[in-house]
N, C-alpha and C positions, 0 to 999 in steps of 0.2 A: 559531530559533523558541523563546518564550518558552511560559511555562505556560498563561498564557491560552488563546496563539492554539492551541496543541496541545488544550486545553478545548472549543473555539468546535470545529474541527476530531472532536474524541473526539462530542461531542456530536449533530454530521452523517453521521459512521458510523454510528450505533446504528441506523438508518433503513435504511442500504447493505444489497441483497445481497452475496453473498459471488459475483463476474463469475466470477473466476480460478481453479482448485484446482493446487496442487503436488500430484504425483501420485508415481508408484511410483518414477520416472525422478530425484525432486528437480530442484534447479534446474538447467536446461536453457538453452542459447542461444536454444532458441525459448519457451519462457518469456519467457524476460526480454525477447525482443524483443515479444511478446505485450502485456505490463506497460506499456514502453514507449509502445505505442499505444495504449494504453488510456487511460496518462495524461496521453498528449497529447488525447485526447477529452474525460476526466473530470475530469482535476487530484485527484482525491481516490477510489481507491478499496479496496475489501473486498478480501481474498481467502482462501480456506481453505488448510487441509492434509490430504489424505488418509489414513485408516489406510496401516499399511505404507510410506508415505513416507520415505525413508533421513534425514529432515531434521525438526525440531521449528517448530514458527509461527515464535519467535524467531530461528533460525537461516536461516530462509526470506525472514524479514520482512529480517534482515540485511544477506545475499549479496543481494537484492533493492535495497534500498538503495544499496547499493554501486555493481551495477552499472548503476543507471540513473539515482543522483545526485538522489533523493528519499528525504523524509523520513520515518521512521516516526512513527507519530500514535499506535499502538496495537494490544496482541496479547494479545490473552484465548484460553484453550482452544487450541483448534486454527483460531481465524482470527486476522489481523490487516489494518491499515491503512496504506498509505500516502499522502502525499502530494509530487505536486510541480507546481508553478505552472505554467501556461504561460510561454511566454518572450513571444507577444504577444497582448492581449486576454484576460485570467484572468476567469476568471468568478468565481472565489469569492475575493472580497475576506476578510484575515485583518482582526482588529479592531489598531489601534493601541496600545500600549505607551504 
């Protein structure tokens, strides 16, 4: 993902609730399978961090990434963004390079 399309993407968040929170527990298997279906729903979404959370947005936004093979967009404060495509019928087209 280039700069742009992470732009076009940063700029569709700012809109986003924040669905998800990482809670006291951190990242969890059911988190992440949580994430998962969400972005097989949304392709692009928010999610916060809670006080007390053993984990920072960054480190969330991270291990999150990791295990579900999407990309991070964006982590201000205590939320951040991910995204990842579907594999058929994406709704949010990125812009062209």
């Amino acid at each position: 993902m280039n700069g742009k399309q992470r732009a076009y993407l940063r700029s569709m968040c700012n809109t986003l609730p924040a669905i998800l929170l990482v809670g006291k527990e951190g990242v969890t298997d059911t988190l992440a399978n949580s994430v998962e279906e969400a972005l097989q729903a949304r392709e692009l979404i928010k999610m916060g961090v809670q006080r007390g959370a053993p984990v920072t947005a960054r480190e969330a936004c991270t291990e999150l990434c990791e295990r579900t093979g999407a990309e991070p967009v964006q982590c201000i404060g205590n939320k951040f963004c991910i995204y990842k495509p579907r594999e058929e019928e994406p709704t949010i087209v990125l812009p062209r390079v």
